[in-house]
Every structure is written in structure tokens, then in C-alpha cells.
N, C-alpha and C positions, 0 to 999 in steps of 0.2 A: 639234718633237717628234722624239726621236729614233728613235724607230721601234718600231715594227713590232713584231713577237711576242719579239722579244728586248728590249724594252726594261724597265726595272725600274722597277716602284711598290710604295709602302708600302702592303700589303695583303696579308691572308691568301694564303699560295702554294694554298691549298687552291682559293681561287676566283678564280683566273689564267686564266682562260678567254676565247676570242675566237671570235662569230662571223665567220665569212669567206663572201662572196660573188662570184663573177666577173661580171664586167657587161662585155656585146659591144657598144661603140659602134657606131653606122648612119655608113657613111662617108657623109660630108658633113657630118655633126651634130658633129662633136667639140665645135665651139666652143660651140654651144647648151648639148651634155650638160656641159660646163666649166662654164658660167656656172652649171647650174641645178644641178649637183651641190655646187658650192661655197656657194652660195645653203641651201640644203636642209639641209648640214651644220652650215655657221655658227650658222643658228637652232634645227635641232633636235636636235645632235649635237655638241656645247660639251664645257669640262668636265665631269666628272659620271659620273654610271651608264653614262649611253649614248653616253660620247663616243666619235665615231667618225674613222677617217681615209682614205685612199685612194692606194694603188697603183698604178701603171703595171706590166706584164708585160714585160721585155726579154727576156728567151730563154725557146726551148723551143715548145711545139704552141699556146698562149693568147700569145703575143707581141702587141700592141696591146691584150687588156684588160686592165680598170681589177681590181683586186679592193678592196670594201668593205666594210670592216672593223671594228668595233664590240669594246670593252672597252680592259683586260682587268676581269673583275669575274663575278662568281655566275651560277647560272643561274636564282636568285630573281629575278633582277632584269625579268628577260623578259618576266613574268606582267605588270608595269605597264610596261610599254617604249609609248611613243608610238605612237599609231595615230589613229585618225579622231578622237578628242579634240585640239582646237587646230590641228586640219587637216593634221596628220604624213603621214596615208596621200593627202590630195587631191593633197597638194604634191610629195612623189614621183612619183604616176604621173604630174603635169603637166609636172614639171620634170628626171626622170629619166628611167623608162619610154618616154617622147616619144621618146626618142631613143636607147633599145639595142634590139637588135633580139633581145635574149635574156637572160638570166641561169642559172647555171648552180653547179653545186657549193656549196651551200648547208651552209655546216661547223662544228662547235665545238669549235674543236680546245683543250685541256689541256692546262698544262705539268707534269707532272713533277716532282713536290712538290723534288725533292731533285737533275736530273737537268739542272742549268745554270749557264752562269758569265759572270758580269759583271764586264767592267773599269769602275771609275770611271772612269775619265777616258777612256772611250771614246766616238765620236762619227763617227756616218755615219747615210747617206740610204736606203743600198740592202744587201737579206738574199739570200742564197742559202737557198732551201727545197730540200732533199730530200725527197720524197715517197718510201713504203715500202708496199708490201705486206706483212707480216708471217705467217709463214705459222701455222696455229690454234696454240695451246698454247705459244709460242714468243715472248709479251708481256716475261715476262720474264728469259728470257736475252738479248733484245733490248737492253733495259734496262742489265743485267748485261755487256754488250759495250761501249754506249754510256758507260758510266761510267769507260772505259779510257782513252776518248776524252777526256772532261773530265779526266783526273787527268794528262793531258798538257797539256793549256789551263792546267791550275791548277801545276801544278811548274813548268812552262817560263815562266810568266807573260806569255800572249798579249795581246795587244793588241785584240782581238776577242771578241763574244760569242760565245756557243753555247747550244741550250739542247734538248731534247725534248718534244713534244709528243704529244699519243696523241686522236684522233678520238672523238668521242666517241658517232658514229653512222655508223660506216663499212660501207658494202654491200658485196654480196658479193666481188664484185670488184673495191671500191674499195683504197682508200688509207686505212691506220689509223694510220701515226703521222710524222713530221712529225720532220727538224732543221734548225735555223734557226741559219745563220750568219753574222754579221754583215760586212759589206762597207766598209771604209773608206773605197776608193778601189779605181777601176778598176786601179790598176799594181799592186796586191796582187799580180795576176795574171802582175806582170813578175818578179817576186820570187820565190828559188828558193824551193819548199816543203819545209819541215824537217820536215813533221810526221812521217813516215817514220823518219827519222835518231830524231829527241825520242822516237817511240815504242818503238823498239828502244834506245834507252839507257836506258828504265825499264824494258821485258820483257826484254831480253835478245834475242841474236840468232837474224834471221829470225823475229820473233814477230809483225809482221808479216803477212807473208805468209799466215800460221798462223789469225791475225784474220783478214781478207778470206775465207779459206775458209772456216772457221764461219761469217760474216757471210750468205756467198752460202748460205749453206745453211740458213738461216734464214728467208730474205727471199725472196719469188716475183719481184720485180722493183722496181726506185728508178724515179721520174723526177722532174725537177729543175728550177728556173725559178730565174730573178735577179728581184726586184721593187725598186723606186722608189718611196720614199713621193713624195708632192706634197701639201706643205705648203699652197698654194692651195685645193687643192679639198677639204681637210680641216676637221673642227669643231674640231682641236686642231692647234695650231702644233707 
């Protein structure tokens, strides 16, 4: 599977939606919560409505957890989503719960009907997430920023996704909306970044700069995490 909240299925963009869960392994459990989360998934989290996959956390304040993650697909779907029928709810808290000492940021996050960009022929394991505060009234010029950003992805013809996403129950002080960048490979990171240069050859110069200060002026605060899917302990390859 190729991942994570940027990957593309033939399905209504309307009901692109994923929930996300953080899950805090008990050190010394890894290997048990390994076995039982991959266990849990295969049978109850396949193909399908509720197939789900899972994360590893490498940078940022959550480094070492898992996040578990379900869709993408409606929020119809939820009302019949597995529980104590065929043993769904015994078998998590036996086989998962046992072994985290928490769970935390329970999410549904939304892409963006119109506000993402897939390369065919793209292919990785790991997303960069920015997280955003947004501040009220200010959804869509957010939006209206972000779309500067794709139409550099899309003219310059990148090699990576990108895509938006919007919370779909963020508190007061949370996090409401979500971009998700896809990761090829770690030496991306050795490679000089154009995207500066590519965005000021379509706006003109210093426009730039010009963006990041309406951005900051917009936004209360970003924070950011790199995840890893694992194809093991997922219901979907």
C-alpha cells in the first residue's frame, strides 16, 4: 500500500476521509503489540470499508508511536463499522490495549475536494504531516494560499504528492487542518529544494516571501511529524 492520506482511490473525493488514532506502545511490549496489531488488522481491517493500516512516528514530540488509521471512505460507514459483533471490540482490547499504555488524538481528517496532486508513477512508504492551527474566519484564504502551492507541484511536474486536509472536529486549541507530503526517500532531503526558485518563476519576484507573511498571519502555529507506514502490521498491503 502505498500510503497513507496521500494515496489515490477510485471513490467519491467527497467521502475521502480517514480516521487517525495515536497509540503509545508499553516499552517492553513492542513485540506482543506487533504481533497482536497485525493479527487484529489482517482479520478485521482487509479490504474494504474499514480497511485499515499503521504508522510508525519518526520525528517530532510522538516519535515512537504507532498512528492507526482507517479509510479512506464516508462517514456513513462508521454507524456499521465492527464492534462486539464477531468479536472486533474483545480482540483489540486483548490484543492491542494489553499493550499501550494510551491512545490519544482521535481524528477525521478530510481531503479537500479539489486541493491535491498525484503523480502516477509515484511510489514511497513515508509522508511529512504539517499540522496548522488556523486562525477563525481564515479556512479559506488558507485554502486559497494552499492552491499556490499545488499549481507549483502541478506546472513544475513534481515527483511527489501533496494534498489538504481539514479536521473535521478540531478543539479549541487543536489542529484543523493537515498537509501531507509525500516522501520518496530519505535523500529528498539531500537535494537542493526548488520549490522557492519554481514559486517565484510563476509569481514573480520576492512573492515568496510575500506568501510566508500572509501565511504566518493566518496560522497561530504549524507542527510537523514524518510517519512510516508498516505494511506488516497493516489490513492492507
Amino acid at each position: 500500500m502505498l500510503l497513507v492520506l496521500g494515496s489515490v482511490y477510485a471513490q467519491d473525493q467527497a467521502t475521502y476521509m480517514y480516521e487517525t488514532i495515536y497509540l503509545t506502545p508499553i516499552p517492553g511490549k513492542i513485540t506482543e503489540l506487533n504481533a497482536g496489531l497485525a493479527a487484529h488488522n489482517k482479520k478485521y481491517h482487509g479490504e474494504g470499508d474499514y480497511a485499515a493500516f499503521v504508522q510508525s512516528v519518526l520525528t517530532g514530540k510522538r516519535t515512537g508511536n504507532y498512528v492507526w488509521a482507517m479509510g479512506p471512505g464516508n462517514f456513513a460507514r462508521l454507524d456499521s463499522r465492527p464492534a462486539q459483533e464477531g468479536g472486533h471490540d474483545d480482540d483489540w482490547n486483548k490484543n492491542v490495549m494489553s499493550y499501550i499504555s494510551g491512545m490519544s488524538n482521535a481524528e477525521y481528517w478530510v481531503r479537500d475536494d479539489d486541493a491535491f496532486y498525484s503523480p502516477e508513477e509515484y511510489s514511497g512508504d513515508k509522508i511529512r504531516v504539517r499540522f496548522y492551527k488556523v486562525k477563525r474566519g481564515q479556512n479559506e484564504k488558507f485554502g486559497d494560499m494552499f492552491d499556490k502551492i499545488l499549481q507549483v507541484y502541478r506546472e513544475k511536474g513534481y515527483n511527489r504528492p501533496v494534498s489538504l486536509y481539514w479536521n473535521s472536529f478540531p478543539t479549541a486549541h487543536g489542529r484543523n487542518a493537515a498537509t501531507v507530503t509525500g516522501i520518496p526517500n530519505w535523500a529528498l532531503f539531500d537535494q537542493e529544494n526548488t520549490l522557492v526558485a519554481d514559486f517565484e518563476s510563476i509569481n514573480g519576484e520576492d512573492s515568496w516571501a510575500k506568501w510566508i507573511e500572509e501565511w504566518q498571519s493566518i496560522t497561530e502555529w504549524i507542527d510537523n511529524e514524518v510517519r512510516q507506514t508498516i505494511p506488516a502490521l497493516s489490513g492492507v498491503e
